[in-house]
C-alpha positions as CSV (number, residue, x, y, z in Angstrom):
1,X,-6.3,39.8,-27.1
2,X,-7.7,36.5,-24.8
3,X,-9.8,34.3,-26.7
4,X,-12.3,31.7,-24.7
5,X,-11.8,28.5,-25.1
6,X,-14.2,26.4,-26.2
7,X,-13.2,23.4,-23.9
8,X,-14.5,23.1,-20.3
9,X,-13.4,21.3,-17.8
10,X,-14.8,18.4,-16.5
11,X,-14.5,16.5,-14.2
12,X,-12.9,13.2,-14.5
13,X,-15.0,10.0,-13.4
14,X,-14.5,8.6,-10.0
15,X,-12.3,5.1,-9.6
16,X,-13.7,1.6,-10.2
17,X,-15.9,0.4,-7.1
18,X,-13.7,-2.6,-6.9
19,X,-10.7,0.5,-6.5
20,X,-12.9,1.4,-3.2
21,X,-13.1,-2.3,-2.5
22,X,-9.6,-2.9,-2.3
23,X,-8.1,0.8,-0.3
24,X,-10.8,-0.7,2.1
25,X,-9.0,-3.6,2.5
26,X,-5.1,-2.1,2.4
27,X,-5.5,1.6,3.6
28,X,-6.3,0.1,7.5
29,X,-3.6,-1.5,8.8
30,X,-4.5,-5.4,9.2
31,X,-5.3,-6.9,12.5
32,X,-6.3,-10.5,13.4
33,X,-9.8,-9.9,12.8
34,X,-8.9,-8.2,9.2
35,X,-6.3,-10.2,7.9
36,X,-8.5,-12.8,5.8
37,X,-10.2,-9.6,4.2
38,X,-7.0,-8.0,3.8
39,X,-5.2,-11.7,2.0
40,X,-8.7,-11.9,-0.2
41,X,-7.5,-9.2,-2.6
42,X,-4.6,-10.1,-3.3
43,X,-4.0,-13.1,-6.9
44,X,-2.1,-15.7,-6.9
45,X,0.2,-15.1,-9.0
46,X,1.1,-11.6,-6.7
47,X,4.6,-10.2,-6.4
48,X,6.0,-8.1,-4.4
49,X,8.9,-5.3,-4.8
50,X,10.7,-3.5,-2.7
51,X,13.4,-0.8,-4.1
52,X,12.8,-2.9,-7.4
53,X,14.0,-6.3,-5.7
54,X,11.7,-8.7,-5.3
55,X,11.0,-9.7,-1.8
56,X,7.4,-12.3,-2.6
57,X,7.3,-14.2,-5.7
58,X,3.5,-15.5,-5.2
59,X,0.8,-14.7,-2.9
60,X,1.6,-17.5,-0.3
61,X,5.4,-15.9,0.6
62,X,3.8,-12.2,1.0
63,X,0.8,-13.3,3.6
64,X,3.3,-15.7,5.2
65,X,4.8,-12.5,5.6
66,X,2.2,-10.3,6.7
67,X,0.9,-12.8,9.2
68,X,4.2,-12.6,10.9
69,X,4.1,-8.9,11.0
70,X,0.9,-8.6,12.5
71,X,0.5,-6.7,15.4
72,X,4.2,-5.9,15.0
73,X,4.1,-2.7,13.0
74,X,4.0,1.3,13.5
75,X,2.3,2.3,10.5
76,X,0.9,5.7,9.6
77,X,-0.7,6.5,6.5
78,X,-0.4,9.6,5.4
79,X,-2.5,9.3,2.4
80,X,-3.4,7.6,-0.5
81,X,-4.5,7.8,-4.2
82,X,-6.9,5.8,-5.8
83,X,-6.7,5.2,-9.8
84,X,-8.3,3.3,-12.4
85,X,-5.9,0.1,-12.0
86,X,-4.4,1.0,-8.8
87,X,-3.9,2.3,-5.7
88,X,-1.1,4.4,-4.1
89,X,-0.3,4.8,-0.2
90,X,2.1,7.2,1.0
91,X,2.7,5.5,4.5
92,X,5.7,5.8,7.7
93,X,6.5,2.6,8.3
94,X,8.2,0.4,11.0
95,X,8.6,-3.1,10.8
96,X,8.9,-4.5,15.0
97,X,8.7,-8.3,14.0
98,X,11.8,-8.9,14.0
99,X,13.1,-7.5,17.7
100,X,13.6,-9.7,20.7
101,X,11.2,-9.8,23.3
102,X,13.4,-7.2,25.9
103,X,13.4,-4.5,23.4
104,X,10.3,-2.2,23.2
105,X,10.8,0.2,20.7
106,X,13.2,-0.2,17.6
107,X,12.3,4.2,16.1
108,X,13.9,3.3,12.6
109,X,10.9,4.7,10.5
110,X,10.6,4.1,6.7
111,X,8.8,6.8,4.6
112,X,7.5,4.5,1.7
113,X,5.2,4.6,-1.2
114,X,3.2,1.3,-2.3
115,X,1.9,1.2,-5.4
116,X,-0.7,-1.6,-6.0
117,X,-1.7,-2.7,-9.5
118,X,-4.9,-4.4,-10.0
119,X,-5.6,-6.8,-12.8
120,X,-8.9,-6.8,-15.2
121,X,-10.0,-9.6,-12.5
122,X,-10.1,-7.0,-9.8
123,X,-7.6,-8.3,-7.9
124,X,-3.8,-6.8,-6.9
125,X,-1.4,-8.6,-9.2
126,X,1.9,-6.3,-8.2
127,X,3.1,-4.1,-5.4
128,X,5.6,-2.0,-5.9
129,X,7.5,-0.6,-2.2
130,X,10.2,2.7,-2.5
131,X,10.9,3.8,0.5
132,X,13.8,5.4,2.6
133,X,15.2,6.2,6.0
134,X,13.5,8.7,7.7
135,X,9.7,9.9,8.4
136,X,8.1,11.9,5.9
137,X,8.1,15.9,6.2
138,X,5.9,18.3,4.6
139,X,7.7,20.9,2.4
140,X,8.8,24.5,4.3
């Protein structure tokens, strides 16, 4: 015999404005004319990770970083998640700053996951990059 149950679902409340605020700012990949958006939600005291070793110990090293990369990047999201405290982007990723000026193309694609936490001040404290060879495949 079934029995009802008395509990509905529901459906959960959407993310924090300042959630929408912020993928508004990271989702896009910067440009020149975004950048100073993009830098603005980002605290001081940020740091960054990648594969759990830290690449940015403060805000100033990861949008020295990022300003160096601009324009210089093949990057694909593929989607994202947005939480209560963070937001998750499922990306392919190529990082062209560093090739000479003769090479064109350098196809060594990253599939990566960035996770960034936001503090009670609404701003991104920690990101968090795994990531691998390879571009990202749906399942067969």
């Amino acid at each position: 015999m079934m029995y009802a149950s008395t509990i509905s679902a529901s459906v959960a409340p959407p993310p924090p404005s300042f959630i929408d605020d912020i993928a508004k700012q990271i989702v896009p990949t910067p440009t020149a004319s975004s950048f100073d958006h993009y830098v603005a939600v980002f605290a001081d005291d940020l740091t960054v990770t990648m594969d759990g070793k830290q690449i940015a110990p403060n805000k100033v090293a990861w949008v020295a970083t990022e300003r160096h990369r601009l324009g210089k990047i093949d990057r694909f999201v593929v989607g994202f998640a947005k939480g209560y405290d963070a937001l998750l982007v499922i990306e392919r990723y190529d990082d062209r700053s560093g090739l000479s000026p003769e090479m064109l193309a350098d196809p060594r694609y990253k599939a990566r996951a960035v996770r960034y936490a936001v503090g009670s001040d609404h701003l991104v404290h920690n990101i968090q990059i795994v990531q691998t060879d390879g571009i990202l495949q749906a399942p067969k």
